[in-house]
C-alpha positions as CSV (number, residue, x, y, z in Angstrom):
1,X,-30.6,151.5,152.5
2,X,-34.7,151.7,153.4
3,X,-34.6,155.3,152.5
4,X,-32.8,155.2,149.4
5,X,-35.2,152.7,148.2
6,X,-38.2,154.9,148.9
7,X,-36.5,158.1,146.9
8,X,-35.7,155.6,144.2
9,X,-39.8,154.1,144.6
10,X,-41.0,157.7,144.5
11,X,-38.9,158.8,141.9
12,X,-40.5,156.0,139.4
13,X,-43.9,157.2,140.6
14,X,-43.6,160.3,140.0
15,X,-42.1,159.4,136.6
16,X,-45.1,156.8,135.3
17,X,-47.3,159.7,136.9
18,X,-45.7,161.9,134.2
19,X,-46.0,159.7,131.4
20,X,-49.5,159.1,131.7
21,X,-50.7,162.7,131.9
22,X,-48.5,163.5,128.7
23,X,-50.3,166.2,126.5
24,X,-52.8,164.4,124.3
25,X,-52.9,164.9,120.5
26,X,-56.2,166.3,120.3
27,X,-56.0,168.5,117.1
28,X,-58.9,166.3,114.7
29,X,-57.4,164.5,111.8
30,X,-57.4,166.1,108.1
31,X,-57.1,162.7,106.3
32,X,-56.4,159.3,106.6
33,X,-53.8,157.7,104.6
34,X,-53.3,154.6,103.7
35,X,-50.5,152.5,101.5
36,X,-50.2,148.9,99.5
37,X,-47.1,147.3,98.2
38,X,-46.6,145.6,94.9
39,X,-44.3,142.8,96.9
40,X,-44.4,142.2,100.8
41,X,-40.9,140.9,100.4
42,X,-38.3,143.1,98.6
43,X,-34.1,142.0,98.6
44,X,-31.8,144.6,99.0
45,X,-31.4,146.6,96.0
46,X,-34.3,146.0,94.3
47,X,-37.5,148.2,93.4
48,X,-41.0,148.4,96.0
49,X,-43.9,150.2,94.2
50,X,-46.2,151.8,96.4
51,X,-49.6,153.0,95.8
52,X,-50.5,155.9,98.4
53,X,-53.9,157.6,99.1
54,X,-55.1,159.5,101.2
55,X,-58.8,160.1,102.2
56,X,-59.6,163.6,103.4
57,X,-62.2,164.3,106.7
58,X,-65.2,165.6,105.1
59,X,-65.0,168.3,107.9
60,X,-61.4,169.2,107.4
61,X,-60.2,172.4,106.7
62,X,-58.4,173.2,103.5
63,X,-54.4,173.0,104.4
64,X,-53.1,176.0,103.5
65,X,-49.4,175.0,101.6
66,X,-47.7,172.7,99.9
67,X,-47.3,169.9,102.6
68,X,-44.5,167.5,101.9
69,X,-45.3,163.5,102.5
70,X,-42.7,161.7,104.6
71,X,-42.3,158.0,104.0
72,X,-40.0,156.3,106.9
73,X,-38.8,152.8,106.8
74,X,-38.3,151.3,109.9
75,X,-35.9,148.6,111.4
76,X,-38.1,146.4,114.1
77,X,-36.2,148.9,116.8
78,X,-38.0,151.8,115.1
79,X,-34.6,152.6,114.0
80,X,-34.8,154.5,110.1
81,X,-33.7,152.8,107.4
82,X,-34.1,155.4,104.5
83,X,-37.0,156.5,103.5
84,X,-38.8,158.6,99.9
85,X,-39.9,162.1,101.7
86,X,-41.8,163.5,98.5
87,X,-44.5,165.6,97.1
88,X,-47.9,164.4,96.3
89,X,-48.2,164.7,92.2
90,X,-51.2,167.1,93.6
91,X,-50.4,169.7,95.8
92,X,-51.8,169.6,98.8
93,X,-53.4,173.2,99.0
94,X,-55.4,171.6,96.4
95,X,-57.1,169.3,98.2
96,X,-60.6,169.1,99.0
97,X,-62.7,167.9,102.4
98,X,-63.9,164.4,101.6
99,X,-61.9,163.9,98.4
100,X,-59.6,161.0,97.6
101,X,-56.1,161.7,96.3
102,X,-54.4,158.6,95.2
103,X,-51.1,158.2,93.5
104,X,-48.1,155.4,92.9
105,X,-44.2,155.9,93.6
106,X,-41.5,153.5,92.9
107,X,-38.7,153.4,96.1
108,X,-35.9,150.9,95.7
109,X,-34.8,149.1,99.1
110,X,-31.0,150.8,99.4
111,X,-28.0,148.5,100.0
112,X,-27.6,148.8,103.6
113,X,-26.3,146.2,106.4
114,X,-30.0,145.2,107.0
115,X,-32.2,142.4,106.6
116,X,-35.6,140.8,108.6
117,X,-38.9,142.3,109.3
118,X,-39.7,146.2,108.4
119,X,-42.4,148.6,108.7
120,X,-43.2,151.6,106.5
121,X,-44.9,155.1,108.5
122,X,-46.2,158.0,106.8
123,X,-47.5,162.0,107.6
124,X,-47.2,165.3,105.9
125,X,-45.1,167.4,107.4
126,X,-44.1,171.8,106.9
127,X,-40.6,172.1,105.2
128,X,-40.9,175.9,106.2
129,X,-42.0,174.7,110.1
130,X,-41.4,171.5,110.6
131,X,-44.6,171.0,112.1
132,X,-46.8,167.9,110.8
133,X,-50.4,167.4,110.0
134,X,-52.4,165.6,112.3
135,X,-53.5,162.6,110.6
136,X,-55.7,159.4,111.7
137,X,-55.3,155.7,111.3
138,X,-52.7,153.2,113.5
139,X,-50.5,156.6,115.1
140,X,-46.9,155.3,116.0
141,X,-46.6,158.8,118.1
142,X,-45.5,162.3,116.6
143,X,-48.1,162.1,114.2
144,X,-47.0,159.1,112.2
145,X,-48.9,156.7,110.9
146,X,-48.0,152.7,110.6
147,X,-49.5,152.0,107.0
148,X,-47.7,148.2,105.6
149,X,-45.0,146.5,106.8
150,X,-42.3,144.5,104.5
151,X,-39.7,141.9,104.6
152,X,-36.1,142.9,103.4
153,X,-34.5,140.1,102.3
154,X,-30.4,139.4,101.1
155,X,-29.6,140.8,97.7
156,X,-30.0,139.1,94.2
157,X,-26.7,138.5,93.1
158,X,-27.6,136.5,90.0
159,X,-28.7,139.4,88.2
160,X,-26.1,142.2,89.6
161,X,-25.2,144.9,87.7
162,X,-21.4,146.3,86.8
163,X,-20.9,149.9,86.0
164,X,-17.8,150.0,84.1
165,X,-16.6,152.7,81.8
166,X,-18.0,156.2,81.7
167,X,-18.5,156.9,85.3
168,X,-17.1,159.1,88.3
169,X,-16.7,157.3,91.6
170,X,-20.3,156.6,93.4
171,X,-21.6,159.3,95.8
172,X,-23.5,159.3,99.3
173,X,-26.1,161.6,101.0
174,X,-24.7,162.5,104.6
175,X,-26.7,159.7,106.0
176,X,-25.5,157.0,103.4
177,X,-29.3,156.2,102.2
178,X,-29.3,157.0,98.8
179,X,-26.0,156.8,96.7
180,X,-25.5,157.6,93.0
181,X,-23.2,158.1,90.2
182,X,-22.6,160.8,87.4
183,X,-21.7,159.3,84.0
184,X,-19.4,160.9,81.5
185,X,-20.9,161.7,78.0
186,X,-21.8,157.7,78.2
187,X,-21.6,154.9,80.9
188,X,-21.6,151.8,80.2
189,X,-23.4,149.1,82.8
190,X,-23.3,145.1,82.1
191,X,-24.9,142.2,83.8
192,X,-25.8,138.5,83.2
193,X,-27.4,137.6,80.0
194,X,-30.7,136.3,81.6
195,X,-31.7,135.1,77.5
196,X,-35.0,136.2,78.1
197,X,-37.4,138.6,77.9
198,X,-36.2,141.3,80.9
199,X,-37.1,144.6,82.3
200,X,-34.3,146.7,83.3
201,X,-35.2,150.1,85.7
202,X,-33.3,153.0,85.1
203,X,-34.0,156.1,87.5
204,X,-31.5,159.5,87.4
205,X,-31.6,162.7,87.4
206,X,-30.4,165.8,86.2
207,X,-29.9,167.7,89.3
208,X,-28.3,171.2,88.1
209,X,-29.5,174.1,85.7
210,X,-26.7,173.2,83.0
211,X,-28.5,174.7,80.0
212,X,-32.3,176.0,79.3
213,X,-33.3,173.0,76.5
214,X,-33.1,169.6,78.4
215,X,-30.2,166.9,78.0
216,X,-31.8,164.3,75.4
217,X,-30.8,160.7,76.4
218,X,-30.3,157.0,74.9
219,X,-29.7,154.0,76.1
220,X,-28.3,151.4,74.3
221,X,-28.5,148.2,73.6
222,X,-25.5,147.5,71.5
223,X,-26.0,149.8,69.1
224,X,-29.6,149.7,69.5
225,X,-31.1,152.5,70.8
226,X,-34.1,150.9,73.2
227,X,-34.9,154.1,74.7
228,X,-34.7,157.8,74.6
229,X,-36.0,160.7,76.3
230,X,-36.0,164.3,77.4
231,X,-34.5,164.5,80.8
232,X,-35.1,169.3,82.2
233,X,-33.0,170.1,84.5
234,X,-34.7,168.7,88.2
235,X,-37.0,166.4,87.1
236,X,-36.3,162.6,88.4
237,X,-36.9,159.7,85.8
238,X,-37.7,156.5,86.4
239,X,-37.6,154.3,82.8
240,X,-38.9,151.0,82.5
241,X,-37.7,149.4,79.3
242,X,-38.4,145.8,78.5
243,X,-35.5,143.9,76.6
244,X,-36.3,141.0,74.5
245,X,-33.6,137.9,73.9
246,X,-32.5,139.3,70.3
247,X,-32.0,143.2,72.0
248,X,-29.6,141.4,74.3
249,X,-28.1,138.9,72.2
250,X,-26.4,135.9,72.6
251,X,-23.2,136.9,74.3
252,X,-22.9,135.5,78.0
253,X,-23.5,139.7,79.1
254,X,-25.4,142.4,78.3
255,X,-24.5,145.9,77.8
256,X,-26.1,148.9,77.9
257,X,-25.0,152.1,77.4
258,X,-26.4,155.6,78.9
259,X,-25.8,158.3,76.3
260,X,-26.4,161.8,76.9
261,X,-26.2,164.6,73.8
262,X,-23.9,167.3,76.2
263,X,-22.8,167.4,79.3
264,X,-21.5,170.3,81.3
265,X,-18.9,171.5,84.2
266,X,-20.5,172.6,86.9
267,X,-17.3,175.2,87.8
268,X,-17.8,176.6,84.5
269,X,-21.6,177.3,85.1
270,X,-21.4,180.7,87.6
271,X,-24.9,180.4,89.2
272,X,-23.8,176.7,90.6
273,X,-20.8,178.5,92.3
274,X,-18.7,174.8,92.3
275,X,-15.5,174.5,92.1
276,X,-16.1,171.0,90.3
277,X,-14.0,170.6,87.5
278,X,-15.3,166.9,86.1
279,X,-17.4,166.4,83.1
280,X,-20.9,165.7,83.6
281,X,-23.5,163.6,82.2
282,X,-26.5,162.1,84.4
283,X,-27.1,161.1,87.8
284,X,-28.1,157.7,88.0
285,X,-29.3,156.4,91.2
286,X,-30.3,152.5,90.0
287,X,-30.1,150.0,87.5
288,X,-32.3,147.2,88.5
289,X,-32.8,144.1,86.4
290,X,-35.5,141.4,86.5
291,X,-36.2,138.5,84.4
292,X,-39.7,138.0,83.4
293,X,-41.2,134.7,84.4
């Protein structure tokens, strides 16, 4: 009994022991970043925006590629959430010891099982390597770092929004963080009349190479058009449009429509090498409505 308490005693030593001489980061920071929310509390479904920057070390070194910006949300076990992995409107190659690169980014909270406290961690990271950039401020380990932290709150059903016809069944990433769904040649979304002035957030995509001239797109309110737009192939789109009491009228919904001018089959297109037959529109990722005050 005594001596299996000693190997078990030793054991722990040795491991703390370990721990504490772990390999130090000791490769000097290229730039501090940084972050601020437009809301410290969000509900589920609805849009955060975030305005990054990042100040460079006057000593750094130039970073040689395109570095990609990970943006991890984090349950108060550390567990991810989702997170917006993106790249910087400037590329990084671009830029400069001491200079300030600052940008803003819209990320909406996704509709997962989740609500209570949440922090938000950032870095830059190699898609060809892997490897990340070291980076200083409040490190979290692995060369992340801590920049705001946000409350997740239940979702606002008041305002939610229907998709009804025009659409495919909604589709997941492997992970189930982002979901999305294709319309037809026009889908139609409703929600409650709020009989005031509104803003309504639109963001899709056109993911795949369907033609060389860009789908053109509406939407609709009624048979007002209240927006429209060039949407290239790969480019995402995030449309703020601001609806006023007589747009909306005076039924107890609202309509909109999201119209595209052609859509394509991916199995027709050869280069996509799909076997999907349906007919295809947009990808839209969120409708998000909010009354103004």
């Amino acid at each position: 009994m005594h001596t299996t308490r000693l190997i078990l005693i030793v054991f722990l030593a040795g491991f703390v022991a370990f721990g504490c001489t772990r390999k130090k980061d000791d490769a000097p920071p290229v730039a501090t970043p940084s972050a601020k929310l437009n809301r410290t509390e969000a509900a589920v479904g609805s849009p955060i925006d975030v305005s990054y920057r990042f100040v460079m070390a006057p000593s750094a070194q130039p970073l040689k590629e395109d570095y990609t910006v990970f943006v991890h949300v984090l349950d108060t076990d550390r567990q991810r959430l989702w997170g917006d992995d993106h790249q910087p409107p400037t590329p990084t190659h671009e830029w400069q010891p001491g200079s300030t690169i600052e940008y803003s980014r819209t990320m909406f909270v996704p509709r997962l099982p989740y609500v209570g406290d949440a922090r938000i961690e950032v870095g830059l990271y190699s898609r060809k390597t892997g490897e990340r950039v070291p980076l200083a401020g409040e490190s979290t380990g692995d060369r992340a770092i801590r920049v705001a932290s946000l409350s997740i709150r239940p979702a606002n059903s008041a305002y939610f929004v229907v998709f009804k016809s025009g659409w495919h069944d909604p589709e997941t990433t492997d992970g189930g963080g982002t979901e999305w769904q294709w319309s037809k040649k026009q889908g139609t979304v409703s929600f409650r009349n709020p009989k005031r002035d509104t803003l309504v957030l639109v963001q899709l995509d056109q993911p795949a190479m369907a033609s060389q001239e860009p789908q053109q797109v509406e939407i609709r309110a009624g048979q007002a058009v209240v927006d429209s737009f060039p949407l290239p192939a790969g480019r995402e789109e995030l449309r703020r449009i601001t609806l006023t009491p007589q747009q909306m009228g005076g039924n107890d919904t609202v309509e909109l429509a999201v119209a595209v001018d052609k859509t394509f089959v991916p199995a027709s297109i050869p280069q996509l090498k799909s076997a999907d037959s349906r007919e295809l529109g947009v990808r839209v990722f969120h409708v998000f409505v909010e009354p103004k005050q």
